[in-house]
N, CA and C of each residue as an Amber inpcrd file, in Angstrom:
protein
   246
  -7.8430000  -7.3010000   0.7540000  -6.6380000  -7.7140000   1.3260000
  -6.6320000  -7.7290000   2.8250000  -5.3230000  -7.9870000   3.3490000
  -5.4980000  -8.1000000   4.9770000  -5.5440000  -6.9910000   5.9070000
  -5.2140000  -5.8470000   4.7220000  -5.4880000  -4.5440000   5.8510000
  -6.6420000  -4.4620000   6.4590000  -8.1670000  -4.7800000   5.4010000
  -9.3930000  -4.5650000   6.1440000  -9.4140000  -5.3990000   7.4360000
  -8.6440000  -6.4750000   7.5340000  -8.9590000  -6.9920000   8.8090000
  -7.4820000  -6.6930000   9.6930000  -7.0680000  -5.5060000   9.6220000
  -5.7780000  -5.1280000  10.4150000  -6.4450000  -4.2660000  11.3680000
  -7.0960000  -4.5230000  12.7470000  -7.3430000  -3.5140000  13.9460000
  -6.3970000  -2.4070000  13.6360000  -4.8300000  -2.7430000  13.9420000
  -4.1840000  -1.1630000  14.1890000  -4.1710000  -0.0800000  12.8150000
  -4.0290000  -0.7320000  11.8390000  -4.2940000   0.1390000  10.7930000
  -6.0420000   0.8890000  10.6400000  -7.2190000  -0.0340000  10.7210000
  -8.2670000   0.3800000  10.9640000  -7.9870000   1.0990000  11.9700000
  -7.4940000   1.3050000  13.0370000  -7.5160000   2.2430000  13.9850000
  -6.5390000   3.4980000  13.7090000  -5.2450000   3.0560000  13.0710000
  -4.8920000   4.6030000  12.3640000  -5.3050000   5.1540000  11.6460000
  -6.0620000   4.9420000  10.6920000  -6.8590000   5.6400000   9.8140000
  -7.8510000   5.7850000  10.5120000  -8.6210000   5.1670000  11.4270000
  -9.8280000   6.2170000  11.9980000  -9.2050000   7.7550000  12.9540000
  -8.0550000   7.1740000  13.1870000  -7.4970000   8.2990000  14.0400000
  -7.1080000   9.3430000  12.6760000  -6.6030000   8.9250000  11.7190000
  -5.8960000  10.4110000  11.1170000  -6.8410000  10.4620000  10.6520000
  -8.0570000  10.2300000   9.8530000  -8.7430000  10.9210000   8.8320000
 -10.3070000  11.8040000   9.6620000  -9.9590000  11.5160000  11.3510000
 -11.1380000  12.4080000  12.0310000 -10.8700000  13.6590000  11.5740000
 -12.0520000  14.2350000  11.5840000 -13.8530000  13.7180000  12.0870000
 -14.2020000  13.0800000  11.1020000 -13.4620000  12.7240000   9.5820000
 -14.3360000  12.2410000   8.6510000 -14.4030000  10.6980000   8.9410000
 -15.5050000  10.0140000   9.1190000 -15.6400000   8.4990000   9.4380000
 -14.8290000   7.3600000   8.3050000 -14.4650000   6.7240000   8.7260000
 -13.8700000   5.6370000   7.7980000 -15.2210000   4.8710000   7.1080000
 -15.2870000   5.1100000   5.8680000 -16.2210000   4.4190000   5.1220000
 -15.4980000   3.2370000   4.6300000 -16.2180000   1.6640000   4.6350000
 -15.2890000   0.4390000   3.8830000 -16.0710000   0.1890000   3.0110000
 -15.5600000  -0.7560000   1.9470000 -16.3420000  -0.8130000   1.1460000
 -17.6050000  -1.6940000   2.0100000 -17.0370000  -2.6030000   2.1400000
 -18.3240000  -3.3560000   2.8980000 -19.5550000  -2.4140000   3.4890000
 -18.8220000  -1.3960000   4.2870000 -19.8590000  -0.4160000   4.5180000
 -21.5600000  -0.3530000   3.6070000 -20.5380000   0.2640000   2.2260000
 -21.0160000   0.5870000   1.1630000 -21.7460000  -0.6190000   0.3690000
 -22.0810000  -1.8260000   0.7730000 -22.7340000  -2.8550000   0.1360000
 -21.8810000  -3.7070000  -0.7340000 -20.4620000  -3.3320000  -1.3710000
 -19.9490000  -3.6810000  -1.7910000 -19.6450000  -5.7270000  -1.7600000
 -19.4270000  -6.0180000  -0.3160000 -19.0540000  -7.0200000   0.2050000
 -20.5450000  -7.8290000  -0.2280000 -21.9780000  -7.5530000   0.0020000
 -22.9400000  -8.2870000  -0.3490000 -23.0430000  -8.4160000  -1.9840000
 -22.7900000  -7.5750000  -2.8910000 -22.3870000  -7.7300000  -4.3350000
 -21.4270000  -8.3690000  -4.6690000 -20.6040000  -9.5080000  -3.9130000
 -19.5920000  -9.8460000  -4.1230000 -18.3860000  -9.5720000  -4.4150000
 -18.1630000  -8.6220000  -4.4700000 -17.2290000  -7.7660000  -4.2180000
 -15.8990000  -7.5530000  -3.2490000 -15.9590000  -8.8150000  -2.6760000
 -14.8640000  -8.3530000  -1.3570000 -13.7840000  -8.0710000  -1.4170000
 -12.9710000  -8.0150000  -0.0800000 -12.3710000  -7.6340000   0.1200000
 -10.7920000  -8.2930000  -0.4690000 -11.2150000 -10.0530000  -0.4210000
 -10.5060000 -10.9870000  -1.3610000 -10.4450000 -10.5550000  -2.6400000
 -11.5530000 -10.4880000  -3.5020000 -11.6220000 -10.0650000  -5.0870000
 -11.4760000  -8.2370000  -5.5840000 -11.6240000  -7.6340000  -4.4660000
 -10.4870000  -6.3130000  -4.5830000  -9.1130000  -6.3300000  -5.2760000
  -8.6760000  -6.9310000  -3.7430000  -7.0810000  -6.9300000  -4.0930000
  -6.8670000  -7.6530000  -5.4370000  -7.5120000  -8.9600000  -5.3980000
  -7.0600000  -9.6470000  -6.6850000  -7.5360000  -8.8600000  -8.2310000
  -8.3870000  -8.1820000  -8.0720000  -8.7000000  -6.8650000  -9.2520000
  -7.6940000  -5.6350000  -9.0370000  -7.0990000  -5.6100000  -8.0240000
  -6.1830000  -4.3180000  -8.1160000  -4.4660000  -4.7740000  -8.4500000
  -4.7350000  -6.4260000  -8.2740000  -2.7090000  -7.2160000  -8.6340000
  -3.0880000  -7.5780000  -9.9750000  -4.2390000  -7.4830000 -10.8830000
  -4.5170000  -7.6030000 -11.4230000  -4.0400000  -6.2710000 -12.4650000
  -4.6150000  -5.6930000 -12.4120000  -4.5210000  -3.9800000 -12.6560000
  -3.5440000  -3.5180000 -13.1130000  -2.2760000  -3.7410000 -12.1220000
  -0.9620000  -3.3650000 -12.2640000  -0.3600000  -4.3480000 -12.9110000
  -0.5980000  -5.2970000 -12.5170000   0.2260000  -6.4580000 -13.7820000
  -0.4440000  -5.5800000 -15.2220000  -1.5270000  -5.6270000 -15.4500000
  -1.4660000  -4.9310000 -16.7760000  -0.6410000  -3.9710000 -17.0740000
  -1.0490000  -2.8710000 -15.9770000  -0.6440000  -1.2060000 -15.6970000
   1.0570000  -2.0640000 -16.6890000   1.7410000  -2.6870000 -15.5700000
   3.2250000  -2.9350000 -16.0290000   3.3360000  -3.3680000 -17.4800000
   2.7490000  -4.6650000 -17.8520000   2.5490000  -4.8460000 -19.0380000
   2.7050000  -3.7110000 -20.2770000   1.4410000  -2.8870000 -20.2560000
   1.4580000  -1.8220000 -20.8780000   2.3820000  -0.7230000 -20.6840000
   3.7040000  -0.7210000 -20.0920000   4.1590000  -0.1860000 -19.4930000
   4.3630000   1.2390000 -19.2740000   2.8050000   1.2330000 -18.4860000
   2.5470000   2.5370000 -17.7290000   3.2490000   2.5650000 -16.2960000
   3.4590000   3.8260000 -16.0540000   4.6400000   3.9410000 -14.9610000
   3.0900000   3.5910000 -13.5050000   3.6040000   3.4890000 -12.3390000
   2.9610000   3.4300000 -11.4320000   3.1770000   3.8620000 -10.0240000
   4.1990000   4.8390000 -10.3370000   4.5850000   5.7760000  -9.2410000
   4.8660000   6.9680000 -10.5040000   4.2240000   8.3710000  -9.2870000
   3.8440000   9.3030000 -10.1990000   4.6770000  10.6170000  -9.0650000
   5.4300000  11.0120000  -9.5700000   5.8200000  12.6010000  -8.7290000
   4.5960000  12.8600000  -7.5490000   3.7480000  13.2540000  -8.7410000
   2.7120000  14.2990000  -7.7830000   1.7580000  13.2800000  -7.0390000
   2.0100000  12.0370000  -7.2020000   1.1430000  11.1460000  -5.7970000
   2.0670000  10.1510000  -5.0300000   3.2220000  10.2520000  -5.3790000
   4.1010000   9.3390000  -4.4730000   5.4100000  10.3240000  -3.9940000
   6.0040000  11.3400000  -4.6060000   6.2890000  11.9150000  -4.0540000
   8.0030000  11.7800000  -4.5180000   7.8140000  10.2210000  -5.5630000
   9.2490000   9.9560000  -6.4460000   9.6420000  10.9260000  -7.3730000
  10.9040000  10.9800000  -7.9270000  11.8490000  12.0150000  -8.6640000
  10.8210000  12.2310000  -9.8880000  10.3250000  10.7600000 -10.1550000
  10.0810000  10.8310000 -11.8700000   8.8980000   9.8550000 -11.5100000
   8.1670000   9.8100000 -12.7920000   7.1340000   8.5900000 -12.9080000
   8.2320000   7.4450000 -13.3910000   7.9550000   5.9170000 -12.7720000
   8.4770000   5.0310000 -12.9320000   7.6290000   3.6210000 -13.4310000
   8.0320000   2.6960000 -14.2310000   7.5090000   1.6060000 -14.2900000
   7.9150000   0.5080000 -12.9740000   7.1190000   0.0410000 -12.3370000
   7.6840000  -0.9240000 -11.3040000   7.7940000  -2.2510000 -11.2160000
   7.6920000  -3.4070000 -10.3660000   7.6690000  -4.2810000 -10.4590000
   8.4020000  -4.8780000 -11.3360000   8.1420000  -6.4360000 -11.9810000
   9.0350000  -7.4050000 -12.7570000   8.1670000  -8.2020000 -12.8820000
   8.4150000  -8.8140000 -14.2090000   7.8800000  -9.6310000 -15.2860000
   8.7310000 -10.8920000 -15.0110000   8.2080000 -12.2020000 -14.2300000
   8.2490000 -12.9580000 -13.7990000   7.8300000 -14.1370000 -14.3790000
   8.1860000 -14.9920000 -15.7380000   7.2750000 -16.0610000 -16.2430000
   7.7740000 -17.2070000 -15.5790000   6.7010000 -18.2600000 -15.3340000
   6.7440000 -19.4180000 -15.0620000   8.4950000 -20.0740000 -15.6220000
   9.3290000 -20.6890000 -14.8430000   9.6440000 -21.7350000 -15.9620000
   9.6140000 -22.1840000 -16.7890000   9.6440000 -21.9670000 -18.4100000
   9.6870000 -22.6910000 -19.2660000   8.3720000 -22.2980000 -19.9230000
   7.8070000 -21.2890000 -19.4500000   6.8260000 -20.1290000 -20.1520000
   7.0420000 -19.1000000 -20.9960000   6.9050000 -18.7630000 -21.5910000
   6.8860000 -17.7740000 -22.8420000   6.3270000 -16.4000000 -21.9740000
């Protein structure tokens, strides 16, 4: 997605997570396996459309910090789609 190419965010996270270095995936070879940074995101909107589907919640107390675990988002069909 567009964060990897966001300077100020790359630069807040190098600032909060010192001394530990910001590893990207690209770093990690990822980006030469095809893998990028494009087909990430689209594997992770991917993900959660299921996640929702199946309707597993996707905010969790103990990692977001919400009341309850929740299902999010909305189920959106085409026009005249099933």
């Amino acid at each position: 997605g567009g964060g990897t190419r966001n300077p100020a965010l790359r630069a807040a996270l190098t600032r909060t997570l010192a001394p530990a270095p910001l590893i990207t995936f690209a770093d990690l070879g990822w980006d030469a396996r095809g893998f990028t940074d494009a087909t990430r995101e689209a594997a992770a909107f991917a993900f959660l459309g299921y996640a929702h589907a199946q309707g597993w919640p996707s905010t969790l107390p103990h990692t977001t910090g919400a009341a309850h675990a929740a299902r999010t988002g909305k189920w959106s069909p085409a026009p005249g789609a099933s």
